[in-house]
C-alpha positions in Angstrom: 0.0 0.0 0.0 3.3 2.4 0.0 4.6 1.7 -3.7 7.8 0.9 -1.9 10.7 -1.2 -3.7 12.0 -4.1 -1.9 15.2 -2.5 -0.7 12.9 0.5 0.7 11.0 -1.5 2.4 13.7 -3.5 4.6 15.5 -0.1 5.2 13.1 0.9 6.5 13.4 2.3 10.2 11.1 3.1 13.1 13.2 6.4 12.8 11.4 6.8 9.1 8.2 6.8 10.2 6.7 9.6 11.6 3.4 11.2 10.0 4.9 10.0 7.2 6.6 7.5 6.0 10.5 8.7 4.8 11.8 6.3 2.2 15.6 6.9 2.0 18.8 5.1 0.5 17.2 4.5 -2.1 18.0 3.2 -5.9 17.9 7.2 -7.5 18.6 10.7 -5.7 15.2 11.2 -6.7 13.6 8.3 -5.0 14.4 10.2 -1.3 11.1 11.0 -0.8 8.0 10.8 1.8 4.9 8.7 1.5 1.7 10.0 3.3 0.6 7.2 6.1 -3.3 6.1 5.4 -5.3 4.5 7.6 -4.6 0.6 6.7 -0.7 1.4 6.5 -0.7 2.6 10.1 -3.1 -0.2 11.2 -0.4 -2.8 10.1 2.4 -0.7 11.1 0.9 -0.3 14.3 0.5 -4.2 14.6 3.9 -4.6 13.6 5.4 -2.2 16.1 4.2 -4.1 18.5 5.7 -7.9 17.7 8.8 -6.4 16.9 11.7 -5.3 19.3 14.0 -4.1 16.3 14.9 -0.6 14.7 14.2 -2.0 11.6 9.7 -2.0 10.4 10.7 -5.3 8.8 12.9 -7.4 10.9 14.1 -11.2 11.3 13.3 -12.7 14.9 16.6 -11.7 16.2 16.1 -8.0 15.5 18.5 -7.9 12.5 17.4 -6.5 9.1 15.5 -8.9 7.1 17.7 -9.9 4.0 16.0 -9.2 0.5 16.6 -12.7 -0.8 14.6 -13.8 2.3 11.6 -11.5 1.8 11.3 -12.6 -1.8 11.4 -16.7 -0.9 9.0 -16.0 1.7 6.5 -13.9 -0.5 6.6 -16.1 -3.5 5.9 -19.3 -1.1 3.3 -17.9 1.0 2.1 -15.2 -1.6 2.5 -16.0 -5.0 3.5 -12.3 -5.0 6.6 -10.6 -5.0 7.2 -6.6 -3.7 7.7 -5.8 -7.3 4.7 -7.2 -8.2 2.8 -4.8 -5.1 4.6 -1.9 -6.8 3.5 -2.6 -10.0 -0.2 -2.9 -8.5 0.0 0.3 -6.6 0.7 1.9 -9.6 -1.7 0.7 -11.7 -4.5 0.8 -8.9 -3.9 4.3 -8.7 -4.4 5.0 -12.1 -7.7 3.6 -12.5 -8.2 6.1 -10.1 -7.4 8.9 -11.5 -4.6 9.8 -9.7 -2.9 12.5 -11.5 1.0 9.9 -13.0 2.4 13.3 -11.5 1.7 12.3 -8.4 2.2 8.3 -8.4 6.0 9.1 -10.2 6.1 11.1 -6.6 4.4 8.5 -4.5 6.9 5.8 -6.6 10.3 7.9 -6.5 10.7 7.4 -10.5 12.8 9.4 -12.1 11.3 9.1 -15.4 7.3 9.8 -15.8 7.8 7.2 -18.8 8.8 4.6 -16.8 5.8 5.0 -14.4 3.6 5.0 -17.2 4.9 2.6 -19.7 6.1 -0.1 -17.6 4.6 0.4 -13.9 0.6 1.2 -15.3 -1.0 -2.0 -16.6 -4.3 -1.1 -18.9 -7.3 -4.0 -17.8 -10.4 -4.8 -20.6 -12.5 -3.5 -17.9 -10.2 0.0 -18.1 -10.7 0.2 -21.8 -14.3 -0.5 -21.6 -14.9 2.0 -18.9 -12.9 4.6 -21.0 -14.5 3.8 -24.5 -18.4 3.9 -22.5 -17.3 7.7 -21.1 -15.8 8.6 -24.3 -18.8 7.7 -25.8 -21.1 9.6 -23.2 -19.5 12.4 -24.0 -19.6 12.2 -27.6 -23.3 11.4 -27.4 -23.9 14.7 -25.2 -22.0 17.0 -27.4 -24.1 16.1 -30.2 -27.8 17.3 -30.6 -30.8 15.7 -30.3 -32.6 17.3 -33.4 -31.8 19.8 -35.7 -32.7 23.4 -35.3 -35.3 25.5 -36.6 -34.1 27.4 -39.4 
């Protein structure tokens, strides 16, 4: 629910999370950046806080920083998922709705608004049907009814 990449997300520190969360070392100078907290983020992170005696959100059962290799074994056993895959998700999830790509390349720390939205934004049938019925609404409202009186 963050966008985060995998190495932002075992980084991540208690010390990062404040009212927001602040995703640093990170892959580009332009992926520093801060992710509002929502309500269902803070809910887990909340949960989390409390299982964990650790500086790290994400932590193996000794306290250390959970290794990426790890995190990916575990998610594609127990998952079928992978962070990548989340990212890709909260990208395209926020496009169907209608979040400006402005904001998600903000939300995502990528450097290149291409990237965001030719790679990271997956198109659905149900997106292309919802876009030709509105198109088509639209159309259909800018045309008139009956022809006027000369």
């Amino acid at each position: 629910m963050t966008g985060c990449r995998r190495s932002e997300a075992i980084n991540l520190k208690w010390t990062d999370i404040a009212e927001q969360i602040h995703i640093r070392e990170t892959k580009t100078d332009d992926s520093d950046r801060y992710i509002p907290i929502v309500q269902p983020v803070q809910s887990m992170l909340d949960r989390r806080r409390l299982t964990k005696n650790s500086e790290y959100v994400f932590a193996t059962s000794n306290g250390t920083r959970l290794d990426g290799s790890n995190l990916l074994r575990w998610m594609r056993e127990n998952t079928n998922y992978t962070v990548h895959d989340l990212r890709h998700t909260y990208i395209t999830r926020g496009a169907q709705a209608g979040v400006n790509p402005k904001v998600l390349q903000t939300l995502t720390g990528h450097k290149r608004i291409e990237t965001l939205l030719n790679i990271y934004t997956h198109v659905s049938d149900q997106d292309r049907t919802d876009a030709a019925q509105k198109t088509a609404i639209c159309i259909a409202s800018a045309i008139p009814s009956e022809k006027p009186s000369p």
